[in-house]
LOZAPA-440262 format. One line per 3 residues: number of its first residue (from 0); their letters; for each residue x, y, z of N, C-alpha, C, O. Coordinates in steps of 0.2 Angstrom, whole numbers, always signed. Layout:
N
NUM = a = X,Y,Z,X,Y,Z,X,Y,Z,X,Y,Z ~ ...
//
This chain:
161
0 = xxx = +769,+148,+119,+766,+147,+125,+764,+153,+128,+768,+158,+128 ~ +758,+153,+131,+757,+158,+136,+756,+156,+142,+753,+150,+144 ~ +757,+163,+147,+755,+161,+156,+749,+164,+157,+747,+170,+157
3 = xxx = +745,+157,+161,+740,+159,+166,+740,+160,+172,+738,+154,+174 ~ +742,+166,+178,+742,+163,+183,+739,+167,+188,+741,+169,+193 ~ +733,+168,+185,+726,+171,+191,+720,+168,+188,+722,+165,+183
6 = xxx = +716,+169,+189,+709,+165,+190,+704,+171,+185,+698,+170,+182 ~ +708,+178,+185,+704,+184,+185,+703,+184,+177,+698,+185,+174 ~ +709,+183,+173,+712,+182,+166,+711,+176,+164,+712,+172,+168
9 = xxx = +709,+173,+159,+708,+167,+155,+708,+168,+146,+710,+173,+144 ~ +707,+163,+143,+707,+164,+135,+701,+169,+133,+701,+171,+127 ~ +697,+172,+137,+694,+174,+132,+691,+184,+138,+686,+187,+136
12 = xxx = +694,+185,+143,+691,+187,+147,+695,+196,+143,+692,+201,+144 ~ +701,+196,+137,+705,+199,+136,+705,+198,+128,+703,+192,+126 ~ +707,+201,+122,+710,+200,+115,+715,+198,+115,+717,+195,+110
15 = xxx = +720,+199,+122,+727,+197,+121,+729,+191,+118,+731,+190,+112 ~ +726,+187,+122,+728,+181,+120,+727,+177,+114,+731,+172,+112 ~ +720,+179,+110,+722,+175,+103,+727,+181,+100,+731,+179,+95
18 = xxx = +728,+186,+101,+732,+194,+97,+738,+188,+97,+739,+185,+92 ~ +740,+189,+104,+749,+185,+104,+749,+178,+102,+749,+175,+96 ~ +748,+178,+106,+749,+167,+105,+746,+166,+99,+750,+163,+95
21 = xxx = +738,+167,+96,+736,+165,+90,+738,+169,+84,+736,+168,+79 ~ +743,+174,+86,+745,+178,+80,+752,+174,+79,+753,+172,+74 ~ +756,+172,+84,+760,+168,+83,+760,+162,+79,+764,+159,+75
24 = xxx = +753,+161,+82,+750,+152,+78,+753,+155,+73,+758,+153,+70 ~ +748,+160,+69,+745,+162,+61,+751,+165,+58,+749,+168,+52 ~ +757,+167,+60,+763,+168,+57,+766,+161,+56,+767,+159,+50
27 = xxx = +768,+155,+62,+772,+151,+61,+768,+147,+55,+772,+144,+52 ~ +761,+146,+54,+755,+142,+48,+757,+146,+44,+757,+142,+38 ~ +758,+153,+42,+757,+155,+37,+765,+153,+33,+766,+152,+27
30 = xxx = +771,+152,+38,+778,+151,+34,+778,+144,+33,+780,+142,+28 ~ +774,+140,+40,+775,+130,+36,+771,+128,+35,+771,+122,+34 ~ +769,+130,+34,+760,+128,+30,+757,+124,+34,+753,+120,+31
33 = xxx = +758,+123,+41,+756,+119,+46,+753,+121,+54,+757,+124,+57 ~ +748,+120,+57,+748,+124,+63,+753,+121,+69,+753,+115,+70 ~ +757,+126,+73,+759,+124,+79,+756,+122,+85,+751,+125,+87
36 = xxx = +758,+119,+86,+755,+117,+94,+755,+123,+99,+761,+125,+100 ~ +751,+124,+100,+751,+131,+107,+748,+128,+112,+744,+124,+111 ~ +752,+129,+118,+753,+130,+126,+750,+134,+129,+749,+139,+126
39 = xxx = +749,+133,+134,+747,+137,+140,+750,+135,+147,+749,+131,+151 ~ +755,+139,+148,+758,+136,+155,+752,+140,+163,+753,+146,+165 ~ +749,+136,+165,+745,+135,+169,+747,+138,+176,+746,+135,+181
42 = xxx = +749,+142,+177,+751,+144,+184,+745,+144,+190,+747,+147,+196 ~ +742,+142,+190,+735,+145,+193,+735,+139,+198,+736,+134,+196 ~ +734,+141,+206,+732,+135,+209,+742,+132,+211,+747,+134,+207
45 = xxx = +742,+127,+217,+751,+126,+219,+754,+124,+215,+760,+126,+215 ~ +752,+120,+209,+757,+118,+204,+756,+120,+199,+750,+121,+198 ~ +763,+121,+194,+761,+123,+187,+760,+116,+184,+761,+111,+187
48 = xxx = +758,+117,+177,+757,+113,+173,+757,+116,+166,+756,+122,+166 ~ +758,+113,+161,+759,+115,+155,+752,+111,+152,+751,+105,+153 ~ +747,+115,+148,+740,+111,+144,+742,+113,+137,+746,+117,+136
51 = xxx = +739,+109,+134,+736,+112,+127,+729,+119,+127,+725,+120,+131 ~ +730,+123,+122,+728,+126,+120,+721,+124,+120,+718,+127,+124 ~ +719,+120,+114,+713,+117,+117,+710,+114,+123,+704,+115,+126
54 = xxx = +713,+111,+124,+711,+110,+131,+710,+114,+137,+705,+114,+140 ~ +716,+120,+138,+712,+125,+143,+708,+130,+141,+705,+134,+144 ~ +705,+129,+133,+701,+135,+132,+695,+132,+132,+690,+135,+133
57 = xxx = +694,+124,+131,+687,+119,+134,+686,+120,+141,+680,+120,+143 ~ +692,+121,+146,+688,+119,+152,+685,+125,+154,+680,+125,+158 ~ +689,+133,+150,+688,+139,+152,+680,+140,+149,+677,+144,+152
60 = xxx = +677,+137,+144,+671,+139,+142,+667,+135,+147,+661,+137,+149 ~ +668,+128,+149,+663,+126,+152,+665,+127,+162,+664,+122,+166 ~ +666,+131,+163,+668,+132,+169,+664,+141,+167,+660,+143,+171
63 = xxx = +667,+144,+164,+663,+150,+162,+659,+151,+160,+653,+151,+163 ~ +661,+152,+152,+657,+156,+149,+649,+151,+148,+643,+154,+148 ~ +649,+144,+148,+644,+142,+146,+641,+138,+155,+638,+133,+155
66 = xxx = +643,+142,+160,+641,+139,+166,+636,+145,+168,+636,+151,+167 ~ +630,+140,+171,+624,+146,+175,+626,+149,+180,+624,+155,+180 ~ +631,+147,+184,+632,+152,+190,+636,+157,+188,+635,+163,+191
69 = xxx = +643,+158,+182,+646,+163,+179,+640,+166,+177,+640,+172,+179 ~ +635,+165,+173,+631,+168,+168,+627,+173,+173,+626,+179,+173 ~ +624,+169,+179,+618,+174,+184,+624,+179,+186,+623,+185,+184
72 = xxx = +631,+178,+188,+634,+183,+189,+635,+189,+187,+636,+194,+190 ~ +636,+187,+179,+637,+191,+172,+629,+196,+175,+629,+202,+177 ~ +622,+193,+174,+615,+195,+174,+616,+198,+181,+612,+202,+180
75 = xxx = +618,+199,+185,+619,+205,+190,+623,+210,+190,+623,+212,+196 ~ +627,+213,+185,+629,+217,+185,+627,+221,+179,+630,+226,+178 ~ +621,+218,+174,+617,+222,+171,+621,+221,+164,+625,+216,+162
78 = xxx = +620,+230,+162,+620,+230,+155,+628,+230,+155,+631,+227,+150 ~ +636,+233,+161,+642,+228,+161,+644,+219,+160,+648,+217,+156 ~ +639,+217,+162,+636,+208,+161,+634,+208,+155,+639,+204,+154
81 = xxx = +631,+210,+149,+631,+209,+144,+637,+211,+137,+638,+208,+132 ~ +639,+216,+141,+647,+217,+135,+652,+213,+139,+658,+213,+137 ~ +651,+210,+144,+654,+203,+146,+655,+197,+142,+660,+193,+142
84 = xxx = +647,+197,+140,+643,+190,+136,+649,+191,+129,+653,+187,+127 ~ +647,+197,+127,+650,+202,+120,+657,+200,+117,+660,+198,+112 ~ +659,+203,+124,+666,+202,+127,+670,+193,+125,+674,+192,+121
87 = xxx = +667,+187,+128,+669,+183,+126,+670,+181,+120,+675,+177,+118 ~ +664,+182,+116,+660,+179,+110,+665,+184,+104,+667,+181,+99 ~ +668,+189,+107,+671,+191,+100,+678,+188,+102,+683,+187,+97
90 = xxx = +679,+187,+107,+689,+182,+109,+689,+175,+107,+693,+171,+106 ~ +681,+175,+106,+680,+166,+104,+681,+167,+96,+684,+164,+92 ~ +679,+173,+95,+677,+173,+86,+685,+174,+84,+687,+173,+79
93 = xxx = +690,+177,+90,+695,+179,+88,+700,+173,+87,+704,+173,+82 ~ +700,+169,+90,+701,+161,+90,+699,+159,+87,+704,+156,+84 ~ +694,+158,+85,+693,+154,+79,+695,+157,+72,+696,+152,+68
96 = xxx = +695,+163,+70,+700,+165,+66,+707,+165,+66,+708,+167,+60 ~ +712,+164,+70,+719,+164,+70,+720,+157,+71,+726,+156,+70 ~ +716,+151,+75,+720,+146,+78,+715,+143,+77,+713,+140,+83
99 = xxx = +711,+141,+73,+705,+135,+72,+704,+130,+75,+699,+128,+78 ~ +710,+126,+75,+711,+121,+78,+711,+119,+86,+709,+114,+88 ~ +712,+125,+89,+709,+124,+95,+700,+124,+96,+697,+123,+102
102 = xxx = +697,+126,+93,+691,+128,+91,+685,+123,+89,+682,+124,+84 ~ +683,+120,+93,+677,+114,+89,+670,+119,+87,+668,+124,+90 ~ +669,+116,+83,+659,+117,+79,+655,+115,+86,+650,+118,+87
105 = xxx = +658,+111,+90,+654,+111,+94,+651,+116,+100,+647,+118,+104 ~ +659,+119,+99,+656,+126,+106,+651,+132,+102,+646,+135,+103 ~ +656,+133,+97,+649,+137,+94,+641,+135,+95,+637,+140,+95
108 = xxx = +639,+131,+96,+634,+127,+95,+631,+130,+103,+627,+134,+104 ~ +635,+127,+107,+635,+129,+114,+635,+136,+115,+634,+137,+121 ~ +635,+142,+112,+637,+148,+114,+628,+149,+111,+625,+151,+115
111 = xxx = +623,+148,+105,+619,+148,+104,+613,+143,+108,+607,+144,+108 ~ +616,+138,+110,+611,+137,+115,+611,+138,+121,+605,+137,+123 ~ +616,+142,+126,+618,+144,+130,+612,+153,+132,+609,+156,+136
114 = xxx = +615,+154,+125,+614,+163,+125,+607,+165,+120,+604,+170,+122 ~ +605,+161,+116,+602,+164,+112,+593,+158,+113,+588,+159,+111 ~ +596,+151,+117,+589,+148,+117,+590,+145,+124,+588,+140,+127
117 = xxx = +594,+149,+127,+594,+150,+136,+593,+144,+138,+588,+142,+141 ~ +597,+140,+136,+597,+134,+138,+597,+133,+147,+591,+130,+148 ~ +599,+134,+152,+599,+134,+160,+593,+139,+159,+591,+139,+165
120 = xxx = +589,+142,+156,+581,+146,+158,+582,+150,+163,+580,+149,+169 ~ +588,+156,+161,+589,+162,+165,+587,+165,+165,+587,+169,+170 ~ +581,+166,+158,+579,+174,+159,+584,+179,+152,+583,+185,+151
123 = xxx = +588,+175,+150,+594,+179,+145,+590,+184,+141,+592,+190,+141 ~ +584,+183,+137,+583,+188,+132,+577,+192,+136,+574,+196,+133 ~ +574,+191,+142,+573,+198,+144,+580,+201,+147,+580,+208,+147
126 = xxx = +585,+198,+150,+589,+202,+152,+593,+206,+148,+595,+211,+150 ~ +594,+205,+139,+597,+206,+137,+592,+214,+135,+594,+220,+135 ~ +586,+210,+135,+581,+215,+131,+582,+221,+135,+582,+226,+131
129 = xxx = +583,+222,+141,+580,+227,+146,+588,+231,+145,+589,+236,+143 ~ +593,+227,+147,+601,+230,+149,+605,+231,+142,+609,+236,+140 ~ +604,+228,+139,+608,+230,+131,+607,+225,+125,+611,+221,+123
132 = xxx = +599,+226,+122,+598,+222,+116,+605,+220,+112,+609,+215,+111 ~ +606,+227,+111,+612,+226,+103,+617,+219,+106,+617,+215,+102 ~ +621,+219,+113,+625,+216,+114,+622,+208,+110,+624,+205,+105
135 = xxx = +618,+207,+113,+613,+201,+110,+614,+198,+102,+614,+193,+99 ~ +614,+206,+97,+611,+205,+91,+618,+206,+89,+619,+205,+83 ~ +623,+208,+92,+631,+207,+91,+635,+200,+90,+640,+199,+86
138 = xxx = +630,+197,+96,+634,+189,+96,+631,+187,+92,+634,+182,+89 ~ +624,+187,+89,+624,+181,+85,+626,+184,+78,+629,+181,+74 ~ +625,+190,+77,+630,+192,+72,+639,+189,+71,+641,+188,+66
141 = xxx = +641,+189,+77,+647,+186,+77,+647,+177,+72,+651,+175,+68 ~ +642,+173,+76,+640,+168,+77,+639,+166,+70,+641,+161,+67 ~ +634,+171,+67,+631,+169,+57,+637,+171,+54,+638,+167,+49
144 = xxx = +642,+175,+55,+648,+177,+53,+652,+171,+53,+654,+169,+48 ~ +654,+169,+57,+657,+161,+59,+655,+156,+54,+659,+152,+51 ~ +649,+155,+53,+646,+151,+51,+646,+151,+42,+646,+146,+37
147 = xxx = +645,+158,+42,+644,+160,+33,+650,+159,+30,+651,+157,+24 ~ +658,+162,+35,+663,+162,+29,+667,+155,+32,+673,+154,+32 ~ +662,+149,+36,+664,+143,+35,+671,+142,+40,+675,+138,+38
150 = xxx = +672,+144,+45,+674,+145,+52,+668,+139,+57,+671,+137,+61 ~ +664,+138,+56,+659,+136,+60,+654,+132,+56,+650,+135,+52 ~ +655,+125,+55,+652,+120,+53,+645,+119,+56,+645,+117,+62
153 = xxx = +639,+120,+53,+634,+121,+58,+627,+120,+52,+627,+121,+46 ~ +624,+117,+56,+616,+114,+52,+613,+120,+52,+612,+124,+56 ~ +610,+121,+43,+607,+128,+43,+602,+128,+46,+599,+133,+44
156 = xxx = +596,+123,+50,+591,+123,+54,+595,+126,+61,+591,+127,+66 ~ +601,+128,+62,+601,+132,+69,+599,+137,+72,+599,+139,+78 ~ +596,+141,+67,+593,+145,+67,+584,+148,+66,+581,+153,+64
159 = xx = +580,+142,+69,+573,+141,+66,+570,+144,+72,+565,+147,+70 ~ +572,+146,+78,+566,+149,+82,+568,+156,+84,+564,+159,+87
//
């Protein structure tokens, strides 16, 4: 189990949390040959509540990382907004290597239409272009890495345009 109890911190805003808790996972899988259920005890907001693992790292991407108005805000602090983008994308790649399971094919899918065919029509790849190409060519780097050593189940046309 781990605690969330500010708004500032989430699954993906730090390493920590796939480090601990999915390092935890991937010690207790590696001795029972099974993965544990991991927790997130919720403190955030008047009551606590205990979620799943996957479930608060769903609400956290769509609430975040895959929402326009996080993202404009990310696009306003420039080439920091971009090792933001960065920033997620390697906590996500970090999870889905230690705790799969909490992990669907399907947000990968989202983080490439999101970031790379700008789905909401932000503006991402001239912003990327002008404030920090590489950050850009990191994530999808991340993203064909996921995909190649089979972490990420994905149609090889995802990548035609």
């Amino acid at each position: 189990m781990l605690s969330r109890s500010s708004n500032l911190y989430g699954m993906l805003t730090t390493d920590d949390p796939f480090q601990y808790l999915g390092g935890i996972g991937a010690a207790v899988r590696h001795l029972d040959g099974k993965a544990p259920e991991l927790y997130i005890s919720n403190l955030r907001g008047s009551t606590g509540r205990v979620e799943g693992a996957a479930q608060f790292l769903a609400k956290e991407l769509a609430t975040r990382n895959f929402h326009p108005g996080y993202i404009q805000g990310l696009m306003a602090e420039g080439y920091a907004g971009t090792l933001q983008v960065l920033d997620g994308i390697n906590n996500f790649t970090g999870w889905t290597t230690v705790s799969r399971e909490i992990v669907r094919d399907d947000q990968w899918q989202e983080f490439v239409e999101v970031y790379v065919r700008d789905k909401h029509k932000l503006g991402l790849k001239q912003w990327f272009a002008q404030n920090n190409p590489h950050a850009l060519a990191q994530s999808i780097e991340r993203m064909l890495e996921m995909a190649r050593h089979g972490y990420w189940q994905t149609d090889a046309n995802v990548w035609p345009n």
